[in-house]
N, C-alpha and C positions, 0 to 999 in steps of 0.2 A: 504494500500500500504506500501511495507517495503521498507528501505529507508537505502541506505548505502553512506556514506561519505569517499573516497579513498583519503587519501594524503600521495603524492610522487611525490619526483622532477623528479623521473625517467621515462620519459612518454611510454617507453615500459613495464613499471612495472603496470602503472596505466591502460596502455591498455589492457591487460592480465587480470588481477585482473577485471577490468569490464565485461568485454566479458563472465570472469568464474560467475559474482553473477549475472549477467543479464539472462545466463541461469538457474539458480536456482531459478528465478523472484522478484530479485530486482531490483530495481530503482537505480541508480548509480550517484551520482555527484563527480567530481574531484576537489582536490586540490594541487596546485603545492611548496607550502610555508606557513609558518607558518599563516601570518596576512589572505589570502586566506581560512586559515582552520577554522580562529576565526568568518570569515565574514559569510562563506558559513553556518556551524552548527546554526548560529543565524538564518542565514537566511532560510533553508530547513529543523531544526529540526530532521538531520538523526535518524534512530534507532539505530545506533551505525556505530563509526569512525574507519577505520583502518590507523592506526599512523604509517607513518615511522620514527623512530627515528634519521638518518643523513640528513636533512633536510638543507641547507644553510638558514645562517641569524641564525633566530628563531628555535632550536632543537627539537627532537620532545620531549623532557622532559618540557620542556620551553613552551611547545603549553598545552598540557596536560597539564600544572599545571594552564594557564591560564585559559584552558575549566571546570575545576572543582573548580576555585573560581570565576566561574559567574552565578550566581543563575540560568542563560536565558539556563545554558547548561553542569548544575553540572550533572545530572541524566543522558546522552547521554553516556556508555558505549564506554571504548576505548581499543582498541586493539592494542595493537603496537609491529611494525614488525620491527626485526633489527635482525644486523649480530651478537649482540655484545653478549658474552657468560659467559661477569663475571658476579662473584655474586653481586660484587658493583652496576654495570650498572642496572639488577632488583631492585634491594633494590630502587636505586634511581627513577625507573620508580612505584616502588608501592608506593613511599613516595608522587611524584606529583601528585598520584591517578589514576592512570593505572589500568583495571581492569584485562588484559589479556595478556602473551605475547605470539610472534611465534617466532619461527625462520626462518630464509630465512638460504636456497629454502624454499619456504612456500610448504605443503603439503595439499595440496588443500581440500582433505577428512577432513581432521583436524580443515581448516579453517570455514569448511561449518556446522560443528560442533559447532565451538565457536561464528560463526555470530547468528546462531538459539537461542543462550543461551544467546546472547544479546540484541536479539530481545527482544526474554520473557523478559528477566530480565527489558529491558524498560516497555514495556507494564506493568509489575506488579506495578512499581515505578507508573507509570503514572495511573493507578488505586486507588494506596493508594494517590495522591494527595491532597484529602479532608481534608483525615485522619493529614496528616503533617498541613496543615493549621493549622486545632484543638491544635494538638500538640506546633506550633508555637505561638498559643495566649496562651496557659499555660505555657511556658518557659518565656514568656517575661514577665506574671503574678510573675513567682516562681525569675526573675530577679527584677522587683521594691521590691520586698517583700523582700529577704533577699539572697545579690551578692554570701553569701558564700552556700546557699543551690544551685545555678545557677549553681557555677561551680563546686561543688560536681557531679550534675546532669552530667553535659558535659564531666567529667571526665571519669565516670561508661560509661557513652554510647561510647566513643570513646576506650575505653579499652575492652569492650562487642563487638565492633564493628569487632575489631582488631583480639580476641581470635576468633569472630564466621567465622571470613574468614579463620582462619587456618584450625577449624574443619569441614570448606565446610558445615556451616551451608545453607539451601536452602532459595533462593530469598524472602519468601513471611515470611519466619519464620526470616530470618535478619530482615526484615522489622520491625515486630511486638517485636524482641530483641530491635531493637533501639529505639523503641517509649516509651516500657517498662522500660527501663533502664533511657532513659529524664525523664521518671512520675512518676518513685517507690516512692520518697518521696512529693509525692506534696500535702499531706498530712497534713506534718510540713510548710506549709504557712497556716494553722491554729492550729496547735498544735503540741510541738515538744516531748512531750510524747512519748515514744519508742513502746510502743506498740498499745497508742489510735490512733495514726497520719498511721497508716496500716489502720485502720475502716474507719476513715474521707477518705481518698484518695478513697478509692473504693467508698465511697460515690459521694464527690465529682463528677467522673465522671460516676456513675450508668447511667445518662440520654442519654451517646453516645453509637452508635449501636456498637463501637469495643471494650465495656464494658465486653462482654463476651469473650472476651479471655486475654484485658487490667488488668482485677481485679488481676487476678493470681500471674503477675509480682508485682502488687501494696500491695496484700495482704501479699505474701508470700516470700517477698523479705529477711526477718529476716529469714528464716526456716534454717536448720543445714544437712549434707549429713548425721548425725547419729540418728535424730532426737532431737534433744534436741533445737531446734530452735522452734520461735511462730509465729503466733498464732497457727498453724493446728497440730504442732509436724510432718513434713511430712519427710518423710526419702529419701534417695538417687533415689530408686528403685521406687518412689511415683512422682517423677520430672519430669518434660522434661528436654529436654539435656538445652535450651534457658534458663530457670529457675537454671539450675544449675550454668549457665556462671554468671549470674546474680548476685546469691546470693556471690560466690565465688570473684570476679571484686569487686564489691558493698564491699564486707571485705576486700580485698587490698587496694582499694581507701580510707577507712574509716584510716587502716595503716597507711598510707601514709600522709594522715593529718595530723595524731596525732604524726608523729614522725619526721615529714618533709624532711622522707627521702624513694627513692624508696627500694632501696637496704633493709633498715630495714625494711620496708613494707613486703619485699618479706620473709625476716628469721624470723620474726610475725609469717606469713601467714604458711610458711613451717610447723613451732612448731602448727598451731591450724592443719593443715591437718593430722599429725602424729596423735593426736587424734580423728580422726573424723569428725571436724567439717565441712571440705569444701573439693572440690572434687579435687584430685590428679596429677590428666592428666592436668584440667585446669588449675591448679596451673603452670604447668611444660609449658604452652602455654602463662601463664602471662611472664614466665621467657624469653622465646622466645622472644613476643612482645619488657624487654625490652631491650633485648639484639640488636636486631634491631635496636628501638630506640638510643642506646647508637654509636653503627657503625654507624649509619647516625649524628649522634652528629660530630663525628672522624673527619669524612668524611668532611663538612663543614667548622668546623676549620681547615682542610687542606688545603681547596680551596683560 
């Protein structure tokens, strides 16, 4: 049964909107306010929310940011529907973790679209479920073991996260970016060897069944887009695009450490791409992410 969660104070808005996913055959629960929306999703687990963002009280930026730092209902896909057309207003709705927005008049074709895409995208989350546990007891390993490998780790994946939504990377292949990206080095929680601690990590998790497609990110994370990277020496055209974000993020992030600064990070990274070593476009989508980042800095200290 698919399962959609309507909130808006506007109760001819929310009637419409039902009436139309009821014949498409979903299930429909209403919400008229914010704490209503936090109750209801705990409580009926929709397959995805559609957010109105002028909501009285509780906003819907304010709702959404709360439904994505509750473990009970981070993975619940949101849509949110508003009038509002700056570019501020998205920035601010993807920073609380928005995964979609409309515009009102909502175009109904369009919406019928983006609920199906939500659906999936829950069901595949909710499939890898296991998988994240797994994942979860190795982060909190690679956290007693050594805090600065932890958030290396958390770094790459939220930066891999970031670049593979621009490039619309697909649901099931984000999935397997972000798990690859927490586990490339987990390796150096037994040896921090540059090249032995690639062997050990694939070892390490050789015994899980999402081993055959985990090794690749864990092996191959060192490789180079020119080939001069190890172990395999693999070149651009020998990649997936996920492996490319990887490798490329994973060289930022390492920057960034060593210099402790973004911006230097980024003119590094620019001077090793001129040569080769990492991929171009992505480079140019780091820069986006932190331009982003830097506007919603602005933005804040404005408030």
């Amino acid at each position: 049964m698919k399962k959609v969660l309507i909130a808006d104070d506007n109760e001819q808005n929310r009637e419409i909107a039902k009436d139309v996913l009821s014949t498409w055959g979903y299930t429909c629960y209403t919400a008229v306010n914010g704490p209503e929306v936090l109750s209801s999703a705990c409580q009926y687990d929709p397959d995805v929310i559609l957010l109105d963002v002028m909501m009285p009280g509780m906003n819907g930026f304010e709702v959404c940011r709360k439904l994505k730092n509750n473990i009970a209902t981070q993975n619940i896909p949101i849509i949110m529907l508003t009038v509002l057309t700056k570019v501020q207003d998205r920035i601010r709705g993807y920073s609380a973790g928005t995964d979609i927005f409309l515009s009102k008049p909502i175009i109904y074709e369009e919406l019928k679209n983006r609920v199906e895409w939500a659906v999936n995208s829950k069901r595949t989350y909710s499939k890898m479920e296991r998988e994240s546990q797994v994942v979860k007891s190795y982060l909190n390993l690679m956290e007693l073991k050594d805090r600065k490998l932890f958030d290396h780790a958390c770094n790459v994946k939220n930066y891999c996260e970031k670049v593979g939504k621009i490039l619309f990377v697909k649901d099931e292949e984000m999935i397997r970016l972000q798990i690859g990206a927490y586990l490339h080095d987990i390796g150096k929680i037994l040896c921090g060897d540059q090249e032995e601690h690639v062997t050990l990590g694939t070892e390490i998790l050789s015994s899980l069944n999402m081993h055959q497609w985990l090794s690749g990110f864990i092996r191959n994370h060192h490789e180079k887009m020119n080939g001069e990277g190890f172990p395999d020496h693999l070149t651009g055209n020998q990649m997936s695009l996920e492996l490319r974000i990887l490798i490329t993020v994973n060289r930022f992030i390492e920057l960034y450490e060593q210099t402790g600064s973004k911006e230097t990070g980024i003119v590094r990274l620019s001077e090793e791409c001129e040569k080769g070593d990492w991929d171009a476009e992505i480079l140019e989508k780091i820069k986006q992410v932190q331009k982003d980042e830097e506007f919603i800095e602005r933005m804040n200290f404005n408030q």
